[in-house]
Backbone as JSON Lines, residues from 0, in Angstrom:
{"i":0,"aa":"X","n":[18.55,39.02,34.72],"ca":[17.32,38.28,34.89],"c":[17.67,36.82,35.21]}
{"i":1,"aa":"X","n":[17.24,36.32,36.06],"ca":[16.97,35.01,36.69],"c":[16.19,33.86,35.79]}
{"i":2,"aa":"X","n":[16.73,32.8,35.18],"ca":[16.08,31.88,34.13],"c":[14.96,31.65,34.66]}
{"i":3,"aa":"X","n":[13.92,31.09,34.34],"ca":[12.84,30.27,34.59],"c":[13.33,29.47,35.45]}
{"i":4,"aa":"X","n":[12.94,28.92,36.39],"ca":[13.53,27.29,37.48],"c":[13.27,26.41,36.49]}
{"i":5,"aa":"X","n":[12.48,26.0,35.48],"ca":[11.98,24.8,34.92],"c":[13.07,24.94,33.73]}
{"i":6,"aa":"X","n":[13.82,25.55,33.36],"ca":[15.16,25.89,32.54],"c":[16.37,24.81,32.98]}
{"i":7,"aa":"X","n":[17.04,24.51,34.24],"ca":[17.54,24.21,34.98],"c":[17.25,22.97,34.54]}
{"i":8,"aa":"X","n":[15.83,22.52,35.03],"ca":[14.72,20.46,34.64],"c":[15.5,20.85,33.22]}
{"i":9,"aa":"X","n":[15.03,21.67,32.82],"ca":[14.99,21.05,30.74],"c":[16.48,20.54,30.46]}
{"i":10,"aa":"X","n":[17.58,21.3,30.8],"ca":[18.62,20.98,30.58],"c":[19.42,20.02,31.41]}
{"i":11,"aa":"X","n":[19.13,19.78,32.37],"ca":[19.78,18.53,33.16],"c":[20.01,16.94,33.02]}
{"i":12,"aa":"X","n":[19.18,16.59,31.34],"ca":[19.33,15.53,30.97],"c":[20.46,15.74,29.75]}
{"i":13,"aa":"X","n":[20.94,16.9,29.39],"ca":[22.3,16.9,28.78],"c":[23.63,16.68,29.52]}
{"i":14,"aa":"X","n":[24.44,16.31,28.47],"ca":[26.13,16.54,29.17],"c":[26.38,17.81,30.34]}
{"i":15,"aa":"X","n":[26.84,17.81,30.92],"ca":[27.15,19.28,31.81],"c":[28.15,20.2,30.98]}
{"i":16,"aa":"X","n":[28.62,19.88,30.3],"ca":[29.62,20.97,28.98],"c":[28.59,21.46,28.51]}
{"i":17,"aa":"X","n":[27.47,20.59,27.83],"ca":[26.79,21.0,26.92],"c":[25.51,22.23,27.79]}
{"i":18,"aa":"X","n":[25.4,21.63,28.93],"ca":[24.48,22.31,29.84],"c":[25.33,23.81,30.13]}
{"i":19,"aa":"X","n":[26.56,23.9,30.46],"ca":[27.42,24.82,30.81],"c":[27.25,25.84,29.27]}
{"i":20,"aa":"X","n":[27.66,25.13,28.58],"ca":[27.82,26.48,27.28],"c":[26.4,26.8,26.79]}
{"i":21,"aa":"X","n":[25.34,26.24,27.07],"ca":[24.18,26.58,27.03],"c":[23.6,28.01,27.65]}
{"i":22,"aa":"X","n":[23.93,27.75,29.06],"ca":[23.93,28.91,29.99],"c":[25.0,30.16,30.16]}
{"i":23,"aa":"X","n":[26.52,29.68,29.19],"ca":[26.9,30.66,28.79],"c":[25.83,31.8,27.71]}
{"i":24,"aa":"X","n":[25.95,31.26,26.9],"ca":[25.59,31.92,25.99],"c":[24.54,32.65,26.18]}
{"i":25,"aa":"X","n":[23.79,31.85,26.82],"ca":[22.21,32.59,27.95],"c":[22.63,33.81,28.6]}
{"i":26,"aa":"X","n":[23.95,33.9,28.98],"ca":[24.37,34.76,29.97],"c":[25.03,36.09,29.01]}
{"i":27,"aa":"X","n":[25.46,35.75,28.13],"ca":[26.09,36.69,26.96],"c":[25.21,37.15,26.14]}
{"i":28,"aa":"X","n":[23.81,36.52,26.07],"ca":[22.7,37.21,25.14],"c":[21.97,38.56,26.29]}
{"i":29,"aa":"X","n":[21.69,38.27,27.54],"ca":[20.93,38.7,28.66],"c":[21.66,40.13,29.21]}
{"i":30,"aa":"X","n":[23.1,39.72,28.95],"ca":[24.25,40.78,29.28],"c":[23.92,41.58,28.12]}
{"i":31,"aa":"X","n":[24.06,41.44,27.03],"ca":[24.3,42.1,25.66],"c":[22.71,43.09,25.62]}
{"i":32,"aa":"X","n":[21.59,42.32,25.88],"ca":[20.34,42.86,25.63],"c":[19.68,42.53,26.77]}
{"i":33,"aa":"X","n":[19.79,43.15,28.09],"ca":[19.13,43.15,29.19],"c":[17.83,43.69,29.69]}
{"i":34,"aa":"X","n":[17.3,44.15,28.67],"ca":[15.67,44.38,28.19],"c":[14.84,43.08,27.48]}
{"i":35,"aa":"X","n":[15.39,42.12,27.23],"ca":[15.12,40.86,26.48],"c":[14.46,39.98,27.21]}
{"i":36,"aa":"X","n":[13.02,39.82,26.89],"ca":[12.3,38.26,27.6],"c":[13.09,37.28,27.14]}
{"i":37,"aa":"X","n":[12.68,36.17,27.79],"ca":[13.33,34.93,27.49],"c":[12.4,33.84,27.25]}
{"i":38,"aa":"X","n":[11.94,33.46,26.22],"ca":[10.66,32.5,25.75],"c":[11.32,30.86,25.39]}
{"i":39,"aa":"X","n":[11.03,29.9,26.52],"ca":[11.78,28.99,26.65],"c":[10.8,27.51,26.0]}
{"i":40,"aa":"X","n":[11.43,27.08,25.29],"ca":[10.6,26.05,24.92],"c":[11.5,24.47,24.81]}
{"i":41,"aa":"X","n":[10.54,23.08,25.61],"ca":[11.04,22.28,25.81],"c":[10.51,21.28,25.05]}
{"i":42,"aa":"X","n":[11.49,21.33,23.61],"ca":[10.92,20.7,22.53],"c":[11.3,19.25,22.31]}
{"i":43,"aa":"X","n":[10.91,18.74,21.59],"ca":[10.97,17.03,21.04],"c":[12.2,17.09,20.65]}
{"i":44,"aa":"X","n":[13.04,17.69,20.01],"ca":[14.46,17.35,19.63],"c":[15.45,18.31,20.18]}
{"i":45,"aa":"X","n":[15.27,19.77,20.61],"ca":[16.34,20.51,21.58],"c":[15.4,21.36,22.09]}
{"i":46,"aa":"X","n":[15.95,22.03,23.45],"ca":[15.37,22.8,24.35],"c":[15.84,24.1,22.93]}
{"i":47,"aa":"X","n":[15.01,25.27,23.22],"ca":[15.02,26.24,22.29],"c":[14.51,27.26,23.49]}
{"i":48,"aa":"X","n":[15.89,28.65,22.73],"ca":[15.15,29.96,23.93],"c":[15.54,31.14,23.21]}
{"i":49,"aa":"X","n":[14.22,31.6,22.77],"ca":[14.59,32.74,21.93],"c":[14.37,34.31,23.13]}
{"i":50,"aa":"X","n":[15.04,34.94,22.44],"ca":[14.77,36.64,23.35],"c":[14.58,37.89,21.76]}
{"i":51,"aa":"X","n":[13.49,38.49,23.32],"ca":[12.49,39.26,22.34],"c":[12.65,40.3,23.64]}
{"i":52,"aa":"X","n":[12.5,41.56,22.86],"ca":[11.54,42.54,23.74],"c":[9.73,42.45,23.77]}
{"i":53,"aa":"X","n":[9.31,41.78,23.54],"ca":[8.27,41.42,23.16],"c":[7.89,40.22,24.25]}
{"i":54,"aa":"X","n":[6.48,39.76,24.16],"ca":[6.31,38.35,25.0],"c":[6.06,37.17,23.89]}
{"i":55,"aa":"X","n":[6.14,37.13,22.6],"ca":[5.95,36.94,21.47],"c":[7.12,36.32,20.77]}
{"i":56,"aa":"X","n":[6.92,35.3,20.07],"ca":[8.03,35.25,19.35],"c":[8.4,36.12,17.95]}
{"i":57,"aa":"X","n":[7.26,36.33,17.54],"ca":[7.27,37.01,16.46],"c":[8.62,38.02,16.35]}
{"i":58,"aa":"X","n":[8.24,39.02,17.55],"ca":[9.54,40.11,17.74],"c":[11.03,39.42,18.26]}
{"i":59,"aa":"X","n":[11.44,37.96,18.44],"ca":[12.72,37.78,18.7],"c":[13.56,37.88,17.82]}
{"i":60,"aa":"X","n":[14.96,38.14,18.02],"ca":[16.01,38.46,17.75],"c":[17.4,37.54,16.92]}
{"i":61,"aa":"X","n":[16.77,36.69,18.16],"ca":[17.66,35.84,18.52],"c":[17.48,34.49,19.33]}
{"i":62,"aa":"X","n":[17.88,33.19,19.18],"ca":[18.07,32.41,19.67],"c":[18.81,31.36,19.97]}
{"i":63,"aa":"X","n":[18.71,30.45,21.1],"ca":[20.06,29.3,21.48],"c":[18.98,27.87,21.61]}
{"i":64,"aa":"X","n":[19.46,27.01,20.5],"ca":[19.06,25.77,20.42],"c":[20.12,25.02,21.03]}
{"i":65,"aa":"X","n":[19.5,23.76,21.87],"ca":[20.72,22.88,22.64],"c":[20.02,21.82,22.02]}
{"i":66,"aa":"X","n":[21.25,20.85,21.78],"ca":[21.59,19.72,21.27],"c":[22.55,18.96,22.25]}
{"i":67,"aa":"X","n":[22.5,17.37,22.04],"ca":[23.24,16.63,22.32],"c":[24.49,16.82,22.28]}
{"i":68,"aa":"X","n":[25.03,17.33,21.33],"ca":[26.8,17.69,21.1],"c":[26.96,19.19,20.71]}
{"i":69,"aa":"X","n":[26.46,20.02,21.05],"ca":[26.47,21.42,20.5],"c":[25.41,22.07,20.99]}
{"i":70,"aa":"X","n":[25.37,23.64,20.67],"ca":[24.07,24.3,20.47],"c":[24.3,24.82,19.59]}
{"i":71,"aa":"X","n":[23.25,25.86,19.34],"ca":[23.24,26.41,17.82],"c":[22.84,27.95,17.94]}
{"i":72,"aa":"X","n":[23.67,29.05,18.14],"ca":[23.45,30.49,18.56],"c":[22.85,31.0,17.0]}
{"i":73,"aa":"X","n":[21.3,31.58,17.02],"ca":[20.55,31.63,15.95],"c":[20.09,33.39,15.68]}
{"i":74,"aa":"X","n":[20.32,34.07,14.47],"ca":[19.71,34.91,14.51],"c":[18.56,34.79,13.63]}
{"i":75,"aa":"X","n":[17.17,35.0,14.32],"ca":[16.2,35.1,13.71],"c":[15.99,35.85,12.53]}
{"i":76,"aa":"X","n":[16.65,37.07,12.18],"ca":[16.37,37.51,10.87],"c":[18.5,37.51,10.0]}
{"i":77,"aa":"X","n":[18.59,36.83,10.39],"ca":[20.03,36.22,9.91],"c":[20.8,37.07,8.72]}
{"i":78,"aa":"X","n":[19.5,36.57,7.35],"ca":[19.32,36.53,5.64],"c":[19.76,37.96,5.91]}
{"i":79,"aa":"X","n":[19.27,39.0,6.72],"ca":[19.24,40.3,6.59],"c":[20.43,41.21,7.56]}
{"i":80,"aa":"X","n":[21.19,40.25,8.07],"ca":[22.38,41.1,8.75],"c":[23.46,41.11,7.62]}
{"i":81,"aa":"X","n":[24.18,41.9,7.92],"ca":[25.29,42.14,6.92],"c":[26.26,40.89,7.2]}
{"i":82,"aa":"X","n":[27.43,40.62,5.92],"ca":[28.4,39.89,5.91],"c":[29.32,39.66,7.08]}
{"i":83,"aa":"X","n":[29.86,38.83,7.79],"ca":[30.3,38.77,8.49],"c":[31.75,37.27,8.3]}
{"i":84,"aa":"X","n":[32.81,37.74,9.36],"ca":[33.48,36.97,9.2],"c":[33.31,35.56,9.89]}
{"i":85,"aa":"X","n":[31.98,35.45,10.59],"ca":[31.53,34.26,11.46],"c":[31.47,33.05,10.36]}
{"i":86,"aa":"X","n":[30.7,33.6,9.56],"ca":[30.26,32.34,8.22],"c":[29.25,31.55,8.54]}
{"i":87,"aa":"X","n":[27.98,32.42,9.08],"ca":[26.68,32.17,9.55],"c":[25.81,31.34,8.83]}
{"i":88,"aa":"X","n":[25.23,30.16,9.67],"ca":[25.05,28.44,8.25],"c":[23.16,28.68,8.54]}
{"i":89,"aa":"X","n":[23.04,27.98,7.65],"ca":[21.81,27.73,6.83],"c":[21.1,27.91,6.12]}
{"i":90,"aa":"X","n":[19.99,27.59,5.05],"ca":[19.44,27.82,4.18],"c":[18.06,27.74,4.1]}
{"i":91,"aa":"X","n":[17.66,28.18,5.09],"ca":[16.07,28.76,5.41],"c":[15.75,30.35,4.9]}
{"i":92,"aa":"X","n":[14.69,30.59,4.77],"ca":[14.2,32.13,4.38],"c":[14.7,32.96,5.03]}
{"i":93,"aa":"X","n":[14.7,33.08,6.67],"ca":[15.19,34.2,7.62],"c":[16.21,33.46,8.1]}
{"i":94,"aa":"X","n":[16.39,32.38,9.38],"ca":[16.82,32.24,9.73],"c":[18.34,31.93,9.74]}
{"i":95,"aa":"X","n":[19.86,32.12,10.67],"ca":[20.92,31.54,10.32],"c":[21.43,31.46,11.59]}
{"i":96,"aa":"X","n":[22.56,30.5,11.54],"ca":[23.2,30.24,13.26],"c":[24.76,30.16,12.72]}
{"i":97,"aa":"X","n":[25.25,29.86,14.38],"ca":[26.42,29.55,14.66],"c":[26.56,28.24,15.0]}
{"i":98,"aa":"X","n":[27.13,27.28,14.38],"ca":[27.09,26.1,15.73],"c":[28.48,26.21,16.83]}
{"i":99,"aa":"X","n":[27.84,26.05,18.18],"ca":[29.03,26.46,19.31],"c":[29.17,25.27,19.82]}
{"i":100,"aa":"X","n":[30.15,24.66,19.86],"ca":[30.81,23.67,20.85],"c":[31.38,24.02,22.07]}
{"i":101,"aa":"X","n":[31.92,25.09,22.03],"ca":[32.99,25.87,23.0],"c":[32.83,27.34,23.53]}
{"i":102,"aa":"X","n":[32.66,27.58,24.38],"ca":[32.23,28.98,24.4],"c":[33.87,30.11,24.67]}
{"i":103,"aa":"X","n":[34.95,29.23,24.76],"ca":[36.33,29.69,24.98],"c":[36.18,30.32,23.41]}
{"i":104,"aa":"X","n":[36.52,29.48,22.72],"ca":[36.5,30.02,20.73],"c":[35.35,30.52,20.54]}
{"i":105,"aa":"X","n":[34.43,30.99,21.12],"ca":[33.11,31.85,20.98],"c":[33.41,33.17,20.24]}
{"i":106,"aa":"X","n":[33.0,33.82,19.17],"ca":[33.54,35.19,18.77],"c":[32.87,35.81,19.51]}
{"i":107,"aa":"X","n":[32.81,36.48,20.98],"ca":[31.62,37.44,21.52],"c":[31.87,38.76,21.09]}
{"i":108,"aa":"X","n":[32.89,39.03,20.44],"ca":[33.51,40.67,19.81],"c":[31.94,40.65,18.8]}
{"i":109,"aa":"X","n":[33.11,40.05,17.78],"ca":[31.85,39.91,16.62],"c":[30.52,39.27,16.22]}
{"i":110,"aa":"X","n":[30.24,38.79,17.23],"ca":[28.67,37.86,17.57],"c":[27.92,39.34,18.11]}
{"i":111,"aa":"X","n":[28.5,39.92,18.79],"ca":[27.9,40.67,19.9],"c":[27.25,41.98,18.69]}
{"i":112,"aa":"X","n":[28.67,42.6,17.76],"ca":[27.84,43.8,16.7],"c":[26.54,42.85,15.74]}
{"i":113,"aa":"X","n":[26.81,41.62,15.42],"ca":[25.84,41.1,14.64],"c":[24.38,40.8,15.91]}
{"i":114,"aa":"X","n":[24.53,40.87,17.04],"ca":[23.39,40.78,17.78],"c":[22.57,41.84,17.83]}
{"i":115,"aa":"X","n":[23.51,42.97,18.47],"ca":[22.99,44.33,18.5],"c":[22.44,45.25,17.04]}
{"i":116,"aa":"X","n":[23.35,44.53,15.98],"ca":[22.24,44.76,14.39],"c":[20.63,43.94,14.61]}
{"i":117,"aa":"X","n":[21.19,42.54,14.92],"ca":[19.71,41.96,15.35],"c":[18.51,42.35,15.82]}
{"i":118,"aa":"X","n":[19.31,43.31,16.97],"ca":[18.03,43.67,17.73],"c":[17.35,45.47,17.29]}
{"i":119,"aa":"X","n":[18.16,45.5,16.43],"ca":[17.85,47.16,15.98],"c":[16.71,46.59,14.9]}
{"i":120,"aa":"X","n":[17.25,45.24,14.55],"ca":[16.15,45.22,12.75],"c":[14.83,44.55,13.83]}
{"i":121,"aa":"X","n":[14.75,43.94,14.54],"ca":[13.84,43.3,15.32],"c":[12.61,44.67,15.48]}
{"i":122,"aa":"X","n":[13.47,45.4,16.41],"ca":[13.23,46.97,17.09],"c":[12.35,47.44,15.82]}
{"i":123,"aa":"X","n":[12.97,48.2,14.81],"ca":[11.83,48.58,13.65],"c":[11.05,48.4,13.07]}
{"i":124,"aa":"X","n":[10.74,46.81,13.36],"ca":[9.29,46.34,13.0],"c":[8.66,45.53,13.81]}
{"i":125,"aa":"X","n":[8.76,46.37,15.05],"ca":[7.77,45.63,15.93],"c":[6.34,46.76,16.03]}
{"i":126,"aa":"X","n":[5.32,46.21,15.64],"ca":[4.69,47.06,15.48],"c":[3.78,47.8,16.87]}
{"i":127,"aa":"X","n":[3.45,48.74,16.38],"ca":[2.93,49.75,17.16],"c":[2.51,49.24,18.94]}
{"i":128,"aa":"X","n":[1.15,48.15,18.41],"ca":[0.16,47.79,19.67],"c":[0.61,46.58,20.4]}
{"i":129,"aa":"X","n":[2.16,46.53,19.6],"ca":[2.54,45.4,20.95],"c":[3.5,46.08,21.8]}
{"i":130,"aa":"X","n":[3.04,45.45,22.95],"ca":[4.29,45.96,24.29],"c":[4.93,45.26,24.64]}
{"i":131,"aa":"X","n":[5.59,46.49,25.06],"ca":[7.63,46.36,25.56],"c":[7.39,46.21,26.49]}
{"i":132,"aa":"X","n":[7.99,44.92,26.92],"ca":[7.65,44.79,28.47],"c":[8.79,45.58,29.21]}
{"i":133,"aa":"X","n":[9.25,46.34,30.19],"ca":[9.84,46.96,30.55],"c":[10.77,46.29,31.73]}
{"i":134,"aa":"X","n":[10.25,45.19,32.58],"ca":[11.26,44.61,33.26],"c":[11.03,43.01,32.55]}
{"i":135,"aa":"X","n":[12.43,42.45,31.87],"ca":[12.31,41.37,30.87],"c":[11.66,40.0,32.22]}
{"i":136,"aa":"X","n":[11.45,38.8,31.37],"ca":[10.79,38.16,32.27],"c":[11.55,36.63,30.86]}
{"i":137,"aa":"X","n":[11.66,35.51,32.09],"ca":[11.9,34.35,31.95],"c":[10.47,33.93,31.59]}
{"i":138,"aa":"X","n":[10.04,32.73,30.15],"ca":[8.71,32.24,30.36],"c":[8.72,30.87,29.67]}
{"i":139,"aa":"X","n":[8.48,30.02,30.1],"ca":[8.08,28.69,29.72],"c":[6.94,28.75,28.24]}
{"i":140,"aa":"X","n":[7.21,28.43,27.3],"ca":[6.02,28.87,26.38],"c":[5.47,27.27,25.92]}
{"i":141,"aa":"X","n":[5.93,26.24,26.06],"ca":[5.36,25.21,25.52],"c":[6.44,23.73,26.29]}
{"i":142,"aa":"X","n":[5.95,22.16,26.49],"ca":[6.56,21.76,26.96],"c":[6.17,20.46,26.2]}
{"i":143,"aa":"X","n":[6.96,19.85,25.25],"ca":[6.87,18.4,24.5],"c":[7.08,17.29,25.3]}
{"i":144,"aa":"X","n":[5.79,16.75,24.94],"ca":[5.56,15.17,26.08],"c":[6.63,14.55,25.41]}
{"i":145,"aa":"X","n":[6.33,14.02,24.26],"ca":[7.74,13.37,24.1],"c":[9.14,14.11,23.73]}
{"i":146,"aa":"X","n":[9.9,13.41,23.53],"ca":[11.25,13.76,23.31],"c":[12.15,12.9,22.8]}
{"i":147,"aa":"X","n":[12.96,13.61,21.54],"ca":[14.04,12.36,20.85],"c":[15.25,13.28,21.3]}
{"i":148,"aa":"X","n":[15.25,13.04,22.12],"ca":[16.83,14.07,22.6],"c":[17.43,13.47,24.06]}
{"i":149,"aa":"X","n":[18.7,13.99,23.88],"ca":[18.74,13.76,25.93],"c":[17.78,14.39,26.78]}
């Protein structure tokens, strides 16, 4: 699937490393789960893009926050994947990430079984009357006038 064009604007006021491993990882989530919308949001402190089979955020999986010096590879229901040797950070209810500087030292072995758990726990409670969209789709979902970020 082909990003949004307005993906491209959002990130072009970052570093180009930071823009580059951004779109890695974009490229390693899309590869991994190629049924996955892409719900892009251009927020006040980092561009944020979660993927869902869904058009919804509710049903995502997973997401990649960009920052000034990093991004942050996020699984939405985190609390509930099994142990892992990543050492997955934060202390919110669901949520937990990776922070990636580098996409060379990227674990994609073991990122990739903790994704595909992701998207199985996603998968079983998506309920009934929402639809699967069947060919995934790039979507702009919100766009912050201001901004404290690059």
């Amino acid at each position: 699937m082909k990003p949004n064009a307005q993906l491209h604007t959002f990130l072009k006021p970052y570093d180009p490393r930071i823009r580059e491993l951004a779109l890695q990882l974009r490229t390693f989530i899309t590869d991994t789960v190629p049924q996955a919308n892409e719900l892009i949001w251009d927020n006040y402190n980092a561009v944020a893009i979660a993927y869902s089979k869904t058009e919804q955020l509710k049903g995502a999986f997973c997401h990649i926050a960009v920052y000034a010096h990093h991004v942050n590879f996020g699984f939405n229901r985190g609390t509930e994947l099994p142990s892992s040797t990543l050492g997955l950070k934060g202390k919110g209810k669901h949520i937990r990430h990776l922070k990636v500087t580098d996409f060379q030292t990227f674990q994609k072995s073991e990122v990739e079984k903790l994704l595909l758990r992701a998207v199985a726990l996603s998968d079983a409670d998506l309920p009934k009357n929402i639809a699967v969209v069947s060919a995934p789709k790039s979507m702009v979902m919100s766009i912050s006038e201001r901004k404290k970020r690059p």
